[in-house]
N, C-alpha and C positions, 0 to 999 in steps of 0.2 A: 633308104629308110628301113628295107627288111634285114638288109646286113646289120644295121644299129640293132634293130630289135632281138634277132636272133644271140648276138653281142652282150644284151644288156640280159635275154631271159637264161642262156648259160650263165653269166655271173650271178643273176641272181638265185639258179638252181646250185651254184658254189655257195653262194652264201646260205643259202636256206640251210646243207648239209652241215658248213660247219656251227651255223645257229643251235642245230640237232646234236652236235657233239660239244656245243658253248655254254650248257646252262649256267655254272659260274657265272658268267658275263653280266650276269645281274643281281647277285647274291651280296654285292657289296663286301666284300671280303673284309674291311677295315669295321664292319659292322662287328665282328665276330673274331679276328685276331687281331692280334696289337701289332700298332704300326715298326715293321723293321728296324733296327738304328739307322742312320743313317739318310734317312728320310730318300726324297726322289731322288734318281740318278739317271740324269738325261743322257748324260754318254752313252747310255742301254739302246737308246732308240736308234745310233748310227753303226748298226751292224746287218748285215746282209738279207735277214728274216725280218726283221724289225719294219727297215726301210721297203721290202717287198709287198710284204701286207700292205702297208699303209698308203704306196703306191701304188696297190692293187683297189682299197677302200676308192682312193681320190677318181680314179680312173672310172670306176662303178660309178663313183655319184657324177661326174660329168655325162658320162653317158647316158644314166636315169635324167639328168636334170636336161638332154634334150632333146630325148626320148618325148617326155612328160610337156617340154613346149610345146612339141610338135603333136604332140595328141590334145591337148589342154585335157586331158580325162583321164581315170583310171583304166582299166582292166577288171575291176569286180564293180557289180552294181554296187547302187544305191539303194534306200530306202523303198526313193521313189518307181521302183522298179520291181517291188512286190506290194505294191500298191497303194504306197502311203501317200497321201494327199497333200497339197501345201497348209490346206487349213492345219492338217495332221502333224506334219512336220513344226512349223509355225509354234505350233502346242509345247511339243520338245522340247525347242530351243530353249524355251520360255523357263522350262526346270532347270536347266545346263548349269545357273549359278546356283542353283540350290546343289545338282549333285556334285559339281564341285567343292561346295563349300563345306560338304560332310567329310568328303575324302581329301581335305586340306586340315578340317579341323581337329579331325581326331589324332593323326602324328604331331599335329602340334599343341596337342591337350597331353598326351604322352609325356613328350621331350619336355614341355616344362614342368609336368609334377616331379619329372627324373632329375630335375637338373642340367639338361645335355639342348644344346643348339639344334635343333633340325635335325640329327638324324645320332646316334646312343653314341658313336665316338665321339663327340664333340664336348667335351662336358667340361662346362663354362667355371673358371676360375671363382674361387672364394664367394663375397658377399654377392657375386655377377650371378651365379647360381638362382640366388632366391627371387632377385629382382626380375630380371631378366624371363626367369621360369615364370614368372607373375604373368609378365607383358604376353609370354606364348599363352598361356592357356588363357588372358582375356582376348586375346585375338582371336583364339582359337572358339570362345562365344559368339563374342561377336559377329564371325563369321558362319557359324554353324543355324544363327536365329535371324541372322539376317538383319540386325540392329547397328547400325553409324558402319555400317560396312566399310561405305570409302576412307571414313577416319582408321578403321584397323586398317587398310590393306595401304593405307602411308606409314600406317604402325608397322609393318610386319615388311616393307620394305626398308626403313631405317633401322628396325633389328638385324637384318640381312648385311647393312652396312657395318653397320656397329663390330658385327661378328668377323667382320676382316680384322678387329682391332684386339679381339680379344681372344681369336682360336683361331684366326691367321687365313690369310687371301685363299688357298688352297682348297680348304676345308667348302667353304664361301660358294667357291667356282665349281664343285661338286653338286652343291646345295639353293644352285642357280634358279632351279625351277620356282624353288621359294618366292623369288622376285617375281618371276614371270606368273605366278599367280596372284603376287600384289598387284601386278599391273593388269593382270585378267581385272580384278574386281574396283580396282581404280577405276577402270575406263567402263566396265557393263554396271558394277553397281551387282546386288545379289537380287536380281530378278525380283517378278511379279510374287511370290511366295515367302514374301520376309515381314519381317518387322521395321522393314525403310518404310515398304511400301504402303503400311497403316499410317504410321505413325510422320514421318520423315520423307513424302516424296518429292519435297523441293530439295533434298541434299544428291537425290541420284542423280548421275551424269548424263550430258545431252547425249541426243539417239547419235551423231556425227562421230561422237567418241566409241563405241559400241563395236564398232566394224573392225576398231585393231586389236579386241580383247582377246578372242581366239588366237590369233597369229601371236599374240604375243606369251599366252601359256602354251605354246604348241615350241616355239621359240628353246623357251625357258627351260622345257622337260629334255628334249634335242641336245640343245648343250650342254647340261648335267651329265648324259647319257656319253657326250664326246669327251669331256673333260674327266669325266671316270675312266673312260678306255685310256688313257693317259697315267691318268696319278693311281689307279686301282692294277695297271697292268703294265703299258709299254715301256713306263718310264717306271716302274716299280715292281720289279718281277722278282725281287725275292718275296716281297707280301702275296702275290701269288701264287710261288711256291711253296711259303706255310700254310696258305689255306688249303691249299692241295695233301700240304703235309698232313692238316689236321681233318682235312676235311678230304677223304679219296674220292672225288668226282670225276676225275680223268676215265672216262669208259671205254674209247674211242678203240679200244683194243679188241671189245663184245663188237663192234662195229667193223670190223677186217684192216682197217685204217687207224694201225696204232702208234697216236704221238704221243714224245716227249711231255712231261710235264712242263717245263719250258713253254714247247711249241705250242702245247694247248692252250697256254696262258695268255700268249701271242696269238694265238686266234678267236680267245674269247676276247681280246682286246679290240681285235678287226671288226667282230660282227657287234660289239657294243658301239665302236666309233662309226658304221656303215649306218646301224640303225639311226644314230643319233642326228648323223650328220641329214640323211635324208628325213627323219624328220621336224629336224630345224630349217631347211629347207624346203619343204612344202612338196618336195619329192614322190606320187604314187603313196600320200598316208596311208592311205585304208589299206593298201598292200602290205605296208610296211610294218602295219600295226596288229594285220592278221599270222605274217610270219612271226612276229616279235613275241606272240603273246605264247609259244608253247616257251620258248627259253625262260623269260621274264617269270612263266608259273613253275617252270620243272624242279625248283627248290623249297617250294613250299613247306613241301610236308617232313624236308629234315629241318629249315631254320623257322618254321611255325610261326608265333606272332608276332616275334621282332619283325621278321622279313616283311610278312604281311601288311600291317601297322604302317611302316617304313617306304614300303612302294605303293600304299593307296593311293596319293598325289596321281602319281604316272599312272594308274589302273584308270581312274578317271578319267583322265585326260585322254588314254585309248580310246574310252569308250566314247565319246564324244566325238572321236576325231572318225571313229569306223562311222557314223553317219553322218558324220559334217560336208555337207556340198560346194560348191565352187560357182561362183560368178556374180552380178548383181542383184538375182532373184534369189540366189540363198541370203547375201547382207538382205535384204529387206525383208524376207521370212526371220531371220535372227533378230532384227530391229523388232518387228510385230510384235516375234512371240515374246521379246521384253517388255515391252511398253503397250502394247494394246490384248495380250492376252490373259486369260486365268480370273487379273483383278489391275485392270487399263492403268496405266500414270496418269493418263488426261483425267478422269474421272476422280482420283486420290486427289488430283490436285485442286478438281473445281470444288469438291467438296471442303477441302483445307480453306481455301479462300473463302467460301460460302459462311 
């Protein structure tokens, strides 16, 4: 077990490095330059660098993924470990769908006054445009006040669908996370702190459903994250070459380890598919989501509030996930701080009936 370990913290001191030289990796490049002719080209991915990384990723996450059995725990505390209480905790959880629901509502209050699906390339054909931007930005209320939550977040999962029909399966499988915060608010409902829970608390979901809501936006962001390293890189490496072209982030030279633009493109692909895969797999999150967050920010302040706007979803969902605990006494802190804390279910409902 100390041979796995020593195994898993070299790879993942490779990974951190080239994390450090991947900021791209999360700039979304298709945000900001037009998609190449030609579209994917999988042939790209069966060549000797291509195949090495990626066999290098899969190999990391087996070894993290039994690393993390064998520990059942991370490596960096918890909450609970500078002193946070379970009442405290409990309290928390209890915001989770509210601050979710800001950082979900506002890119998709955005993209529908823009006319653009989920994220500014996507921009929905003719009268789909107006309709379609309608349904985003009432979802995007809906979700932000806390009002027929679970009726938007089946709304904003059949737009998710829809949009394989109308900007194509790819675009969709990017924009994955989408779903996995429909089915976040499907199954929790937007917490003690909304307008369900005045107005509407016989429409929120039993506490039994509750338990898969996190796993299931945790899911959702992971895959986006893997299927980008894909369609954004390994399998589309002239799109990251123009971004490169237009965009000179390759540093890696100020660093005494100077790669191809090429190779760097191929390794911002490695650490966006390493990050995603472990954390759609439940992989060491809080770790994974401490290394992730200097790449994820180091673009900021050239692509500003597109970028911004654009990855609140995922900024969320880190932050939630850098304190989210493990085992059956976190589900039943999560379940509380839903339903028994701030402003109770039980008590909304005795009242309704009364």
């Amino acid at each position: 077990m100390k041979i796995l370990g020593r195994l898993l913290l070299g790879a993942a001191a490779l990974a951190t490095l080239l994390g450090a030289s991947a900021g791209p990796a999360y700039a979304h490049e298709k945000w900001f330059v037009g998609e190449p002719v030609g579209g994917l080209r999988w042939e790209l991915l069966f060549r000797p660098l291509p195949l090495a990384l990626i066999g290098a990723v899969l190999l990391v996450t087996l070894l993290g993924a039994m690393l993390w059995r064998a520990r059942r725990r991370g490596f960096l505390p918890g909450p609970e470990a500078f002193g946070a209480t379970n009442g405290r905790r409990s309290l928390l959880y209890g915001l989770v769908p509210l601050i979710l629901g800001i950082h979900i509502a506002v890119p998709l209050l955005v993209n529908g006054v823009q006319g653009t699906l989920f994220s500014p390339d996507n921009e929905m054909p003719g009268v789909w445009a107006n309709f379609l931007g309608l349904a985003e930005a009432g979802i995007a209320l809906a979700l932000f006040y806390g009002g027929l939550t679970r009726v938007a977040a089946a709304a904003l999962g059949l737009l998710w669908f829809s949009g394989i029909f109308l900007v194509g399966l790819e675009p969709m499988l990017e924009n994955v996370l989408y779903l996995g915060f429909a089915a976040f608010f499907l199954l929790a409902g937007r917490g003690p702190l909304s307008v369900d829970r005045l107005l509407f608390p016989r429409l929120e979901p039993k506490a039994e459903l509750s338990r898969y809501a996190v796993p299931a936006v945790r899911v959702g962001v992971g895959l986006s994250l893997a299927f980008v390293a894909f369609t954004e890189k390994f399998a589309n490496i002239p799109l990251g070459l123009a971004f490169l072209g237009e965009y000179p982030l390759n540093f890696t030279g100020a660093l005494g380890v100077p790669l191809t633009d090429e190779a760097f493109v191929l390794c911002a692909g490695a650490v966006e598919l390493l990050v995603g895969l472990w954390i759609a797999l439940g992989i060491f999150v809080r770790e994974v989501v401490v290394v992730a967050w200097f790449p994820t920010n180091l673009t900021l302040t050239l692509f500003a509030w597109e970028e911004l706007i654009g990855h609140l979803p995922i900024y969320g969902v880190m932050a939630v996930l850098l304190v989210w605990g493990a085992g059956q006494k976190n589900l039943f802190l999560w379940t509380e701080g839903l339903r028994e804390r701030l402003l109770p279910l039980t008590s909304s409902v005795e009242r309704s009936e009364g």
